[in-house]
C-alpha positions in Angstrom: -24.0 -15.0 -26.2 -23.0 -11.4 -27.2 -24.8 -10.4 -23.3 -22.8 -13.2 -21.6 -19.7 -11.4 -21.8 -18.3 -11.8 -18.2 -14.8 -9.8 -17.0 -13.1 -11.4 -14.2 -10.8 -10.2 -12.6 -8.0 -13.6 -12.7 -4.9 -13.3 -10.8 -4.2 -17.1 -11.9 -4.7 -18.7 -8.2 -7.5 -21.6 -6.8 -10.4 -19.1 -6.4 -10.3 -17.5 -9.6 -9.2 -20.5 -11.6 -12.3 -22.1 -10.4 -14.5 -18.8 -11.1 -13.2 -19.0 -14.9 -13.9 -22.9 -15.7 -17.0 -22.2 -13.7 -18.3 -18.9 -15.5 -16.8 -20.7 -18.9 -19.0 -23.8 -18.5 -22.1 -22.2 -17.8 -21.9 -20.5 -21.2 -20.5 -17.4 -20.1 -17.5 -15.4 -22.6 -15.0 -15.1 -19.8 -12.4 -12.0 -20.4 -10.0 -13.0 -17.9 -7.9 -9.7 -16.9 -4.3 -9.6 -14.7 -3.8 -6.3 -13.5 -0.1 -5.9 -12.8 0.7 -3.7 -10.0 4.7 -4.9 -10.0 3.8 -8.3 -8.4 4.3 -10.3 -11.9 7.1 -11.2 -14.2 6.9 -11.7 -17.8 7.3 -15.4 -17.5 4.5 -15.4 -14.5 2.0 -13.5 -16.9 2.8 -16.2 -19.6 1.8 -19.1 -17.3 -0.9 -17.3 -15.7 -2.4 -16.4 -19.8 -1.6 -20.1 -20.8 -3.7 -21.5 -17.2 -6.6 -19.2 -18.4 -6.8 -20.5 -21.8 -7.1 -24.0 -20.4 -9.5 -23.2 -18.1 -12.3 -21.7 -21.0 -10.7 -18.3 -21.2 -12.5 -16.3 -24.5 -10.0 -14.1 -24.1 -7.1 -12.9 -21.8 -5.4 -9.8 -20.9 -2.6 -8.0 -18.6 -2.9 -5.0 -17.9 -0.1 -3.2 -16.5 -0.4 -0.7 -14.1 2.1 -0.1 -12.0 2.6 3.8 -13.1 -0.8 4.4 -12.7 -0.8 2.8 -9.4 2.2 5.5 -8.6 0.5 8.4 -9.6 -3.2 7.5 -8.4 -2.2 5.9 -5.3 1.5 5.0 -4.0 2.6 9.2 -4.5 0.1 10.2 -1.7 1.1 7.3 0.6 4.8 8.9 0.6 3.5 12.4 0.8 1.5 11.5 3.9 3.9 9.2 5.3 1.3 6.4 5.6 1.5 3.4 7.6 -1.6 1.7 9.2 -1.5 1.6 12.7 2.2 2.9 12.8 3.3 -0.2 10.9 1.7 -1.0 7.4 2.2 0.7 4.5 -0.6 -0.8 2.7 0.9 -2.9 0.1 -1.7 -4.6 -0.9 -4.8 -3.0 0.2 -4.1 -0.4 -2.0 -3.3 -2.4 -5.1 -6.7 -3.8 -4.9 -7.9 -0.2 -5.7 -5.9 -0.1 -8.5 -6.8 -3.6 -9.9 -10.4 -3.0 -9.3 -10.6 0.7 -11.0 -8.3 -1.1 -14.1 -10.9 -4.2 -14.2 -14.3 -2.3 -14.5 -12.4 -0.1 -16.7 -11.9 -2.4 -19.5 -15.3 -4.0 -18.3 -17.1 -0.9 -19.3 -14.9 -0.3 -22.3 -16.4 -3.5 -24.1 -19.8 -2.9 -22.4 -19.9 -6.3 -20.7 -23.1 -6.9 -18.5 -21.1 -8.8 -16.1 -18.1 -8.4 -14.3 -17.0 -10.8 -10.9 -14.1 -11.4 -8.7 -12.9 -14.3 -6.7 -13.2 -13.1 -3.2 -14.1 -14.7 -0.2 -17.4 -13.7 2.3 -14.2 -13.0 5.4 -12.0 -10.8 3.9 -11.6 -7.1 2.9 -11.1 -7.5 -1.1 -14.7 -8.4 -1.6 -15.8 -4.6 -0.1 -12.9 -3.1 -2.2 -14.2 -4.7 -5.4 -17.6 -4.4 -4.8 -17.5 -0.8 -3.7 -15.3 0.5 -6.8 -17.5 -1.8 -9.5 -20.6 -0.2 -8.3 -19.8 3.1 -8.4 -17.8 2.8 -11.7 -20.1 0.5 -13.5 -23.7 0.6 -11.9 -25.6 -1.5 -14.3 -23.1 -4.3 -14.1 -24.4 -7.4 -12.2 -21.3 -8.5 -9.9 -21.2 -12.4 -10.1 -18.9 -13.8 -6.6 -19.2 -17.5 -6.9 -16.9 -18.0 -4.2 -18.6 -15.7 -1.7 -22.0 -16.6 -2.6 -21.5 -20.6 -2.6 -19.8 -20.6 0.7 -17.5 -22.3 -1.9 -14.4 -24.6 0.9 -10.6 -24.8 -1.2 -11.4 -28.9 -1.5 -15.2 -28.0 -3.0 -13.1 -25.9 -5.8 -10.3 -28.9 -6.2 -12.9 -31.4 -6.5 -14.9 -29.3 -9.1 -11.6 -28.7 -11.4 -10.7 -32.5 -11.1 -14.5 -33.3 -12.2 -14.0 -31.3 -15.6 -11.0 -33.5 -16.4 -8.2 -30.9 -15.2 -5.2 -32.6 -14.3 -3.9 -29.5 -12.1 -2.5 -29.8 -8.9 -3.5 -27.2 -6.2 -1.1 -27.9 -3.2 -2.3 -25.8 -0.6 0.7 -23.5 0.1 1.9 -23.0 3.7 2.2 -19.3 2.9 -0.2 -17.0 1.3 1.9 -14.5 -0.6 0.8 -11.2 -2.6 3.8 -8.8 -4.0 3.6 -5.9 -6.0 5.3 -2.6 -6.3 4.3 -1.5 -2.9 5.3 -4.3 -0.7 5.2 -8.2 -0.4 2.3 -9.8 2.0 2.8 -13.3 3.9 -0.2 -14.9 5.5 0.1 -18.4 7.3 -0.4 -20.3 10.1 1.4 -18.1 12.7 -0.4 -14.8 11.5 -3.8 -16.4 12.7 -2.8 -16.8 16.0 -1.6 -13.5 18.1 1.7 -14.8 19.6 3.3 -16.8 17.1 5.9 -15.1 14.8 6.4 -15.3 11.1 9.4 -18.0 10.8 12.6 -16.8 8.8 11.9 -19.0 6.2 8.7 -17.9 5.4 9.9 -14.1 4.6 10.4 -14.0 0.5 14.2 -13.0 0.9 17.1 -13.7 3.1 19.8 -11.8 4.2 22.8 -11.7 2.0 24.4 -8.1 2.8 25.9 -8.1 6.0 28.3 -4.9 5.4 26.7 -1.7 6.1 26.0 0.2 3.1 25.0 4.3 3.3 23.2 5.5 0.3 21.6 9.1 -0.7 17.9 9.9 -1.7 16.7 12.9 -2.7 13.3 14.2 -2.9 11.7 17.0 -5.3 8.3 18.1 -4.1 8.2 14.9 -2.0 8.7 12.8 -5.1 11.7 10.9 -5.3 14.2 12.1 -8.3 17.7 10.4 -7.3 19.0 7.7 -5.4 22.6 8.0 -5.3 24.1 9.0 -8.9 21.1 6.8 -10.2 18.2 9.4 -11.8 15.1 8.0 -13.1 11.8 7.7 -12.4 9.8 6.7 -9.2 8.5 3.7 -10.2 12.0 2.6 -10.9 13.8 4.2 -8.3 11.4 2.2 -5.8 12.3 -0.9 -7.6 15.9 0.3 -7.5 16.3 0.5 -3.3 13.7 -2.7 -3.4 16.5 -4.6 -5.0 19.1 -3.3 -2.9 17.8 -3.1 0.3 16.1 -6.4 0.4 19.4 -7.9 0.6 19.5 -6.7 4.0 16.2 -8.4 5.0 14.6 -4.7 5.9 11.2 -3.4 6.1 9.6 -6.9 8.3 6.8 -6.6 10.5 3.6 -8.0 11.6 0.3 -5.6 11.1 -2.6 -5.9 13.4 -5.7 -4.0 12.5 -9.1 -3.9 12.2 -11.1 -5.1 9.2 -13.4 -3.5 7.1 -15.8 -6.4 8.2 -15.4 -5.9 11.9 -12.9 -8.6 13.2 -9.5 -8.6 14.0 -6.7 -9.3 11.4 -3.0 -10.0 11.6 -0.8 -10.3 8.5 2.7 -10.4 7.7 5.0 -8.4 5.4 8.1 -7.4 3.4 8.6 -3.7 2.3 11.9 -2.2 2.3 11.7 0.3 0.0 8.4 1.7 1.0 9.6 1.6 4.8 12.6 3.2 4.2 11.1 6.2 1.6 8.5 6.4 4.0 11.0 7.0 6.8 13.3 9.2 4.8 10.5 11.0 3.9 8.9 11.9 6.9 12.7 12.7 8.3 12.9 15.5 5.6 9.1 17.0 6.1 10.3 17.4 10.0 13.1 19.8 8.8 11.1 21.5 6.0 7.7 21.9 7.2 6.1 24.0 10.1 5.0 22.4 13.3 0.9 22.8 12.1 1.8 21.8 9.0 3.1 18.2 10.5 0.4 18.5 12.9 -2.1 18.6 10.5 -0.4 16.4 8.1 -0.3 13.5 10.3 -4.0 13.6 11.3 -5.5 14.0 7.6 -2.6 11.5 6.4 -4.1 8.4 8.6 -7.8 9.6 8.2 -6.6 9.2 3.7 -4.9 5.9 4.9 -8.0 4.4 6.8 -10.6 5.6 3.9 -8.0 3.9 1.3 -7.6 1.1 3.4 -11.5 0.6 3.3 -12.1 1.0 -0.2 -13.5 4.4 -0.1 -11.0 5.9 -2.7 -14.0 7.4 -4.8 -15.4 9.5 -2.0 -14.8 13.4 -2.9 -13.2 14.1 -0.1 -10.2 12.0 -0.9 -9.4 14.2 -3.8 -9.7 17.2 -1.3 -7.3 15.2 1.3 -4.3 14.8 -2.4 -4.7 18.6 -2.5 -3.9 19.3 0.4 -1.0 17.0 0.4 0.3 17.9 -2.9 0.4 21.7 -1.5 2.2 20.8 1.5 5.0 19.6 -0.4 6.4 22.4 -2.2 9.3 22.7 0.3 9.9 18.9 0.5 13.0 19.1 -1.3 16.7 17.5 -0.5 18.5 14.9 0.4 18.4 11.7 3.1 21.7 10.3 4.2 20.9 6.8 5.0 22.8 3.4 6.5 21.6 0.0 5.2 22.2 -2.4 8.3 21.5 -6.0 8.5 17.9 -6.2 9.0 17.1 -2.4 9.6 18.6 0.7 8.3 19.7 4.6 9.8 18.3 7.7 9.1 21.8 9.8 9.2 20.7 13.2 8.4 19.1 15.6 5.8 20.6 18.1 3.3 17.7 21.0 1.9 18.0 24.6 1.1 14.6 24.9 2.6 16.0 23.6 6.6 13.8 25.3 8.8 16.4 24.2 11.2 18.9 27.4 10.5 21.1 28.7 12.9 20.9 32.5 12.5 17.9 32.2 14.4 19.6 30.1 17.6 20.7 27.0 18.4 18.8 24.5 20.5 20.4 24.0 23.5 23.0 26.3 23.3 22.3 29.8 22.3 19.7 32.7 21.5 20.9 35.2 18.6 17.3 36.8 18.0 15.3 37.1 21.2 16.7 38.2 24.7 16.2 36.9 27.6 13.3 39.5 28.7 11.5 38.5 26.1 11.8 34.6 26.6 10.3 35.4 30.2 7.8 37.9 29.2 6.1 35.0 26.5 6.6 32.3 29.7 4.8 34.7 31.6 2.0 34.9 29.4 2.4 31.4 28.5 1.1 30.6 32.4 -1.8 32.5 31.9 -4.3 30.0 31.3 -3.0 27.8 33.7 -2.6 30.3 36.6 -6.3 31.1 36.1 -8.0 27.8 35.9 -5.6 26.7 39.0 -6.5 29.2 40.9 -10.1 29.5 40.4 -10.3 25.2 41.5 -8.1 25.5 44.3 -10.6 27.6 45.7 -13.7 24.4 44.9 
């Protein structure tokens, strides 16, 4: 039985409760393993360790791993100021890398021969698992019941209910996966392309009505302050996620492309990450040269797409986080901001390191270090090109 050891990756819902009784009966040693990327409580993690156990869990761990989620993957989404399609700031596609590195790790610490997931044939998480556990543990066989079986919700109900578990699985009008990155909602309305997401279905309401301004400060991009508070950035995101979500900020529907090839609309929550996002982006444009942002905002969504897709372990995503951790050695100051019902302002900046300095001129209004001679000598110039390629066609 030693060679039977199994790790599953159990997040405590129908597919992978079914995986684990499934694995369990036929004589597999399931580890079942909860990687915690800020989407469970204590108390949830209890329930979800007690479900396992009752299910035919050998053993059960949490594994939390929300700072390495920061520092692997959540610090280069605010230094690129990434959101998919102009929109999504990839709450939960990138957690799944996280989960999935954490997951074969432990699988290859106790040299288990198995390792499997509970992911469907339609969605993205099986390419994201399966990409990560075959490059980080090769030899493993990857068991997807699910997948394979072409497994229906009421096939895994009525399996459950045949082993004598008296567990109800009400099939929730709302799909919901939260973590430290952002809250996902999928339903009813996010499978068709003109319904919206209903207020109710959002996680939280609006209770803050009165504007609120508050201060964050970058150092080296990183966040270091948010008002008087000082910690780190794992708690200073969960810091403005607690305040701002009183304001219902940071909704939005995402419509992209799969890794598989089809369409996808989903639904989400992420007011923090919006607004660092924002307020991060805000400072670069003050502190950074126009190729820098140029370049920046081209090798930013190219790291976002790759992520997206599970390809976190090609090399030249490690070559895209140099770049981006060089380009932020100016990124320092402070964002004024205004918390609004179900938005927010983006007030101004404060950085010793403003490019925008007014010894050199003022837009708009005056020149203090070039005359006017020389502003039409470079326009002259500056017409070159065009005078020549004009000039030459009016002729054809």
């Amino acid at each position: 039985m030693k060679n039977k050891i199994v790790v599953l990756a159990y997040s405590g819902g129908l597919d992978t409760s079914y995986s684990l009784k499934k694995l369990s009966s036929d004589g597999y040693l399931v580890h079942a393993i909860t990687i915690n990327t800020g989407g469970f409580t204590n108390k949830e993690v209890n329930q979800i360790s007690k479900k396992a156990f009752q299910l035919g869990a050998n053993k059960y761990k949490c594994i939390d791993a929300i700072d390495p989620f920061y520092k692997k993957i959540v610090k280069y989404l605010i230094f690129g100021n990434i959101l998919k399609n102009n929109t999504y700031p990839l709450s939960v596609s990138s957690e799944r890398i996280i989960q999935a590195i954490e997951v074969v790790s432990y699988s290859n610490k106790i040299k288990a021969k198995y390792i499997s997931h509970g992911s469907t044939g339609a969605g993205n998480d099986q390419v994201r698992f399966d990409q990560i556990f075959q490059i980080l543990a090769p030899d493993s066989e990857i068991i997807t019941l699910i997948r394979d079986n072409k497994l229906s919700r009421e096939d895994e109900i009525k399996y459950l209910k045949s082993k004598g578990l008296k567990i109800e699985w009400k099939k929730a009008k709302y799909s919901i996966n939260k973590g430290l990155w952002g809250t996902s909602i999928g339903g009813s309305e996010t499978l068709t392309s003109n319904q919206p997401l209903p207020e109710n279905a959002y996680p939280n309401r609006l209770k803050s009505k009165k504007d609120k301004k508050i201060e964050i400060e970058f150092k080296k991009g990183e966040l270091i302050r948010i008002n008087s508070i000082k910690d780190s950035p794992v708690n200073l995101i969960k810091y403005l996620q607690n305040l701002a979500e009183k304001y219902a900020i940071g909704r939005d529907i995402h419509v992209g492309d799969t890794i598989i090839g089809i369409k996808g609309r989903v639904a989400f929550e992420a007011a923090a990450p919006i607004i660092i996002i924002k307020a991060h982006h805000l400072l670069e444009k003050h502190t950074l040269s126009k190729w820098q942002l140029f370049q920046k905002e081209s090798i930013s969504n190219f790291y976002g797409m790759l992520l997206h897709e599970g390809q976190y372990f090609d090399p030249v995503m490690r070559d895209i986080e140099s770049f981006l951790i060089n380009s932020q050695k100016t990124v320092n100051g402070t964002v004024y901001i205004k918390l609004r019902p179900y938005s927010f302002d983006l007030e101004g900046i404060n950085s010793k390191y403003d490019l925008m300095h007014g010894a050199f001129g003022s837009y708009g209004e005056i020149n203090n270090n070039w005359t006017a001679d020389d502003v039409k000598g470079f326009i002259k110039l500056n017409t070159n090109a065009g005078k020549i390629y004009h000039k030459i066609n009016k002729k054809k």
